[in-house]
C-alpha positions as CSV (number, residue, x, y, z in Angstrom):
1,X,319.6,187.3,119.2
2,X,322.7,188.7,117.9
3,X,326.3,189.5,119.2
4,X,328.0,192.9,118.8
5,X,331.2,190.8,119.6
6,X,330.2,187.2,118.1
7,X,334.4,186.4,118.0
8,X,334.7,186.4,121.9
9,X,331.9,183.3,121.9
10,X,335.0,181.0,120.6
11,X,336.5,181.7,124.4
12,X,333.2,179.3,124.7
13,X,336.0,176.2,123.8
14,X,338.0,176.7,127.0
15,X,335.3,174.7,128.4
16,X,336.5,171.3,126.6
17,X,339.9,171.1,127.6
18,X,338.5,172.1,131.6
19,X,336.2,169.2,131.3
20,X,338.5,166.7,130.2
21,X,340.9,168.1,132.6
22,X,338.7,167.4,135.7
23,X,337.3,164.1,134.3
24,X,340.6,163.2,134.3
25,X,341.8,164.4,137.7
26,X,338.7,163.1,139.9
27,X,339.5,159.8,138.1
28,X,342.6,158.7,140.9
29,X,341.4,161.4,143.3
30,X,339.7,159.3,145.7
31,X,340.8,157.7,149.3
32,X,342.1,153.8,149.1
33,X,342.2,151.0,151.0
34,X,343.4,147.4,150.6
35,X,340.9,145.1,151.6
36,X,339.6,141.7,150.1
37,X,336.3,141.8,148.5
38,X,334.1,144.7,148.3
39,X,331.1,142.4,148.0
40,X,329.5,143.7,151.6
41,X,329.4,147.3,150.0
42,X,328.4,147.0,146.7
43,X,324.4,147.4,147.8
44,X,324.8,150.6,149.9
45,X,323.6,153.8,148.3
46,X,325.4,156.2,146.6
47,X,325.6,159.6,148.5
48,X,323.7,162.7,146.8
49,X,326.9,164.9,148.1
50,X,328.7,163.0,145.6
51,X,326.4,164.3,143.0
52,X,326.8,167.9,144.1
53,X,330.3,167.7,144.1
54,X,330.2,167.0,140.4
55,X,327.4,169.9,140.0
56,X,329.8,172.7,141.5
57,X,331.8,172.3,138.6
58,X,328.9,172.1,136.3
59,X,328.0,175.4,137.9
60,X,331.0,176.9,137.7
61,X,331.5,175.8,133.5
62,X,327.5,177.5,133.2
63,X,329.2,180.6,134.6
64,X,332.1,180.6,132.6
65,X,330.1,180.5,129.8
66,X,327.7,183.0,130.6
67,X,330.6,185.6,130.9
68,X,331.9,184.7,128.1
69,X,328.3,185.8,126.3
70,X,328.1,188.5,128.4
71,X,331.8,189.8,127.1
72,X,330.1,189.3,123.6
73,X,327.1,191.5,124.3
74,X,324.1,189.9,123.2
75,X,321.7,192.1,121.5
76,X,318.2,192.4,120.7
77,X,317.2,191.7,117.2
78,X,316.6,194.7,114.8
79,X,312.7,195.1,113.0
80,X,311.8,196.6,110.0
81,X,308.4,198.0,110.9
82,X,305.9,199.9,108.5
83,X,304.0,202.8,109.3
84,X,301.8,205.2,107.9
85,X,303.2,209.3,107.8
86,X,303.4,212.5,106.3
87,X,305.5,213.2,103.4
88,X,305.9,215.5,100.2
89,X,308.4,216.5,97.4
90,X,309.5,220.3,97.9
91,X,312.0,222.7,96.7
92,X,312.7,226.0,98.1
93,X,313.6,228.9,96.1
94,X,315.4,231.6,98.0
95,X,316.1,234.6,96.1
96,X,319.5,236.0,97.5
97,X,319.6,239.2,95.3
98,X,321.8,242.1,97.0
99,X,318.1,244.0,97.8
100,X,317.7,240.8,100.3
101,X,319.8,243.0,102.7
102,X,317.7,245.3,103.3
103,X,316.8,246.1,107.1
104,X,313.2,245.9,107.7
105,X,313.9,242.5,109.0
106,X,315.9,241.5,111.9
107,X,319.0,241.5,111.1
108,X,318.3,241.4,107.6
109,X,315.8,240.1,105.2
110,X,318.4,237.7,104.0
111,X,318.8,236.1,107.7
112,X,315.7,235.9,108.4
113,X,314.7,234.0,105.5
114,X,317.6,231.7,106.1
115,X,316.7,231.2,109.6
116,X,312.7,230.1,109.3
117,X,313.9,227.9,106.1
118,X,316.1,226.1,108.1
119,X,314.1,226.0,110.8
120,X,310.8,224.3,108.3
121,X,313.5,221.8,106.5
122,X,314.2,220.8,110.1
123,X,310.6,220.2,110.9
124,X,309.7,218.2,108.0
125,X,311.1,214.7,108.9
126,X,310.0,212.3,105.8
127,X,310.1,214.8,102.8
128,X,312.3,215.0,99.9
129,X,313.7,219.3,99.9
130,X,316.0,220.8,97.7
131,X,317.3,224.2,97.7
132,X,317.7,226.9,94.8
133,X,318.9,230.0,94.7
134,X,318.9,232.9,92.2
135,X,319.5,236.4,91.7
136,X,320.7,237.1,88.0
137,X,320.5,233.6,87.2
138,X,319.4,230.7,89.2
139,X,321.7,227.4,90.4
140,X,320.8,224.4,92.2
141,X,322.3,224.7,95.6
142,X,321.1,220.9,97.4
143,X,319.4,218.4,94.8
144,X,316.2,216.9,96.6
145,X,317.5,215.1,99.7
146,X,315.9,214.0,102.8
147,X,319.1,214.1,105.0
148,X,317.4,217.7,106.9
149,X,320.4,218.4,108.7
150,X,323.1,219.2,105.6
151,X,320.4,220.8,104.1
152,X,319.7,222.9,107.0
153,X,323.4,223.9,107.7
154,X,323.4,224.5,104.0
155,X,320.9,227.0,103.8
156,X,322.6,228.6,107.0
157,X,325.8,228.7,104.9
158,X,324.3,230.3,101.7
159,X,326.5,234.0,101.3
160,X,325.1,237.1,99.6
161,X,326.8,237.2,96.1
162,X,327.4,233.5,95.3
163,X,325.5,234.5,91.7
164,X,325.4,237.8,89.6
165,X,323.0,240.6,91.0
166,X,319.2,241.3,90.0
167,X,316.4,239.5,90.4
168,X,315.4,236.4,87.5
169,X,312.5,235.2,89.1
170,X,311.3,233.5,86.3
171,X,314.3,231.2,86.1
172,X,314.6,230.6,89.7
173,X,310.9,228.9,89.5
174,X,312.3,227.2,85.8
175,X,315.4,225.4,88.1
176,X,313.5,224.8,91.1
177,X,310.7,222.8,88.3
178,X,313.5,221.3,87.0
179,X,314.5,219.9,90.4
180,X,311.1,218.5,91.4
181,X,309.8,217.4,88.6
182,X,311.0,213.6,88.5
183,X,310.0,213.3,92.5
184,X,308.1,210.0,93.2
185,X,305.5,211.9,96.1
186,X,302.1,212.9,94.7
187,X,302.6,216.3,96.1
188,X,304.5,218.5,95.0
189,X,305.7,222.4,95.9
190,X,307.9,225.0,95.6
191,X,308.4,227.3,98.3
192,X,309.3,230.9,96.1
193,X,310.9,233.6,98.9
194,X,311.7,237.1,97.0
195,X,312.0,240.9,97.9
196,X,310.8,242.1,94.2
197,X,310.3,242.0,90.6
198,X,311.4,240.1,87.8
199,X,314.0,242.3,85.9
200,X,316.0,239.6,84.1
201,X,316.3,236.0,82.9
202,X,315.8,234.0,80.3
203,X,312.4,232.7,81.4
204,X,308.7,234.7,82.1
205,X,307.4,234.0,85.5
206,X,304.2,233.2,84.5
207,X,305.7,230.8,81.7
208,X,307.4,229.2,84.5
209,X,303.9,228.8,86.2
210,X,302.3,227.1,83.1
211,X,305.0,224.5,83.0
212,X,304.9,224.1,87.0
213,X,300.9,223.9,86.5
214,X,301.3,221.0,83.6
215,X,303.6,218.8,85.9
216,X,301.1,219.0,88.6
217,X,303.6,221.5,90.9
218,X,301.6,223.5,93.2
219,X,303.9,227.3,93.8
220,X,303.7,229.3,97.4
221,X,305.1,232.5,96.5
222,X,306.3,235.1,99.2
223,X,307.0,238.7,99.0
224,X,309.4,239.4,101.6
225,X,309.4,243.0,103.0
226,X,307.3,245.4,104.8
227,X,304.6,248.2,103.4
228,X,306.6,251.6,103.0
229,X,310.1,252.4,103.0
230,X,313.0,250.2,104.3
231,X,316.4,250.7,104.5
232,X,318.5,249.2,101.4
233,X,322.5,248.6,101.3
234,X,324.0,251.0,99.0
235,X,327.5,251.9,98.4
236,X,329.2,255.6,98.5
237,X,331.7,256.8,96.6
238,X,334.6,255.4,98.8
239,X,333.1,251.9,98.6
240,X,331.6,251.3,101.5
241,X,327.8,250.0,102.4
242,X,325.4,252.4,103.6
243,X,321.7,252.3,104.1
244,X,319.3,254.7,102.6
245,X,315.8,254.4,102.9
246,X,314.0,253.4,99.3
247,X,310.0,252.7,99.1
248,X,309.6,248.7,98.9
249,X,308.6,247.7,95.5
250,X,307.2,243.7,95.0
251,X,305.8,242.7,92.2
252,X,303.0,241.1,93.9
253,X,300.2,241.0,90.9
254,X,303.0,238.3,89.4
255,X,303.2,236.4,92.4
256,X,299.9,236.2,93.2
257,X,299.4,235.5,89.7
258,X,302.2,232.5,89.7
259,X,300.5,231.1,92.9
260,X,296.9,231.2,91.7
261,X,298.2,229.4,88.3
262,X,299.4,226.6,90.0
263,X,296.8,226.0,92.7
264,X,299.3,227.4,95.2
265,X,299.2,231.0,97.3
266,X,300.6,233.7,97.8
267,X,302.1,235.6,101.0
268,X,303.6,238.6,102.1
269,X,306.1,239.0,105.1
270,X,306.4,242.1,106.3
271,X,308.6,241.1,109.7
272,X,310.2,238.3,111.1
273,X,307.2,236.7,112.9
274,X,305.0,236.8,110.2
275,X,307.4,235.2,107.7
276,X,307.8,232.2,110.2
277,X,303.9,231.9,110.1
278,X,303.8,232.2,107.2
279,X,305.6,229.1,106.9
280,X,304.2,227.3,109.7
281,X,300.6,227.6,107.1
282,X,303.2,226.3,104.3
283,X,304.0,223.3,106.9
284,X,300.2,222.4,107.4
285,X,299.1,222.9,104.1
286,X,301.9,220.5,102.3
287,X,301.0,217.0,103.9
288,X,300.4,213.6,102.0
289,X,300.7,210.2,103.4
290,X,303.0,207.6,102.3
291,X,304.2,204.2,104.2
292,X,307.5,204.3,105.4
293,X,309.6,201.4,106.4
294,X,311.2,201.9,110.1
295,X,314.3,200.7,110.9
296,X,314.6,199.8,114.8
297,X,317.4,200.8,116.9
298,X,319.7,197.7,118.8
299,X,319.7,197.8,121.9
300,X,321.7,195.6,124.6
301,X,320.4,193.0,126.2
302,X,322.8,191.1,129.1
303,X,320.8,192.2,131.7
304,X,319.0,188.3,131.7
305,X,322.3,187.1,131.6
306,X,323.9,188.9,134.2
307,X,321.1,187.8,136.3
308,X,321.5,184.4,135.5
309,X,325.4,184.6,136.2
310,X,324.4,185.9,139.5
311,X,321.9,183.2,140.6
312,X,324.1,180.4,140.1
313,X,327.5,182.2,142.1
314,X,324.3,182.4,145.0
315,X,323.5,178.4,144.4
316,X,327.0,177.5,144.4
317,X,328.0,179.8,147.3
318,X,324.9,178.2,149.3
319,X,325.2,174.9,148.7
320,X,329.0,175.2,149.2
321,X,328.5,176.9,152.9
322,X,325.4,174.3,153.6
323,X,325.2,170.9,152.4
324,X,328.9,170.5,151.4
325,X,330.0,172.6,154.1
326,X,333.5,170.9,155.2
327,X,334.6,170.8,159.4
328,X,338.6,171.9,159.3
């Protein structure tokens, strides 16, 4: 047992000097009488009220003290317990390229793929995630963490144009290898969300998906967008954003490619429901088991205590009206 409050157990002295203090007063407090011998008495038996009348106050110390635990709220003891779950290493590389605007999705590509990855980091209770992001060039937003809700708020707090427009897909898969690559879990994934085509970088897609393939890192790759034409963000000649329809254009041969490289696969969202499917497949697909070691919650536990307390105000309070009942 422990004590949230162990200090308040030294009010546990106040029972020593109360002790003394009525040893020392029943000592003279008794009736006297001057008489010659006490011989004739000397063989009669002591009454049992005396003993009770001692006992009250040994009841009433027992409550004192089991306040005074009571005040210092005893608690249950904590366990480390070990049990057997699901749990992987994954990064999630979310292109945020201006193009991610576009309005086939509701209210935006962009959203929408913040939304379900938030959502799936939320969902995935014992894994290690980090986050990249690219567009022109690629940065390490959240190093691999399994504290799910700053990476979540995270992801809900990444803004278009954090990093220099285009599209280096290449590089975004190079970081997010990078990231994963010293993990400890025998699985390992990246999670690769983009609206088209490598047009920049210093590193190939497919050389990306070599290296991933060598460090045992499996690649889902996603082409986010719908078949046809969708409305893109452009900006007119007095600088403000409007939308003009332009055919959808994914580079899907090199992501199906990456995927199949690494043992991974590839997807394509074309609206908001299928993209969350798409990653609730992700979600069954990446599971490993590993021990974990639990952590119990305290809890208090007076309750017995209480009860106890309780019981002996009931002896003293029926013994007092009873047996040592006194006629005025």
């Amino acid at each position: 047992m422990i004590f949230a409050h162990p200090k308040y157990l030294w009010f546990l002295l106040i029972i020593i000097p109360c002790v003394v203090w009525y040893v020392y007063r029943h000592r003279f407090d008794f009736a006297s009488i001057g008489i010659s011998t006490v011989r004739p008495y000397s063989k009669l038996p002591v009454s049992y009220k005396q003993y009770l009348l001692h006992g009250m106050f040994a009841l009433r110390m027992a409550l004192l003290a089991i306040l005074i635990v009571i005040l210092a709220r005893p608690q249950t003891h904590d366990k480390w317990s070990t049990s057997r779950t699901e749990g992987t290493d994954i990064v999630i590389a979310l292109d945020i390229s201006t193009s991610m605007l576009a309005r086939d999705f509701k209210p935006d590509r962009f959203e929408a793929a913040k939304n379900v990855a938030s959502k799936f980091v939320a969902g995935r209770e014992s894994d290690n995630i980090g986050l990249v992001i690219f567009a022109g060039e690629s940065f390490t937003a959240v190093p691999m963490t399994t504290d799910r809700a700053m990476l979540a708020n995270f992801i809900n707090d990444v803004k278009m144009g954090m990093l220099q427009d285009n599209t280096a897909i290449g590089d975004g898969l190079a970081t997010s290898i990078n990231r994963i690559k010293e993990g400890n879990a025998k699985s390992k994934s990246i999670i690769l969300l983009t609206d088209g085509s490598n047009n920049t970088g210093n590193v190939a897609p497919i050389t990306a998906a070599e290296i991933a393939k060598k460090k045992g890192i499996k690649v889902y790759t996603i082409g986010v967008g719908r078949n046809g034409m969708a409305p893109y963000p452009a900006e007119n000649e007095f600088g403000r954003i409007s939308y003009v329809n332009l055919p959808v254009v994914i580079d899907e041969t090199t992501l199906k490619t990456v995927a199949s490289i690494t043992g991974g696969k590839y997807f394509r969202a074309t609206d908001n429901n299928v993209l969350a499917q798409i990653f609730e497949e992700i979600d069954q697909l990446e599971k490993s088991e590993i021990d974990v070691r639990n952590f119990s919650n305290t809890e208090d536990n007076y309750m017995p205590w209480a009860l106890l307390a309780l019981l002996l105000i009931s002896v003293e309070l029926i013994i007092r009206h009873t047996l040592l009942r006194s006629i005025p």
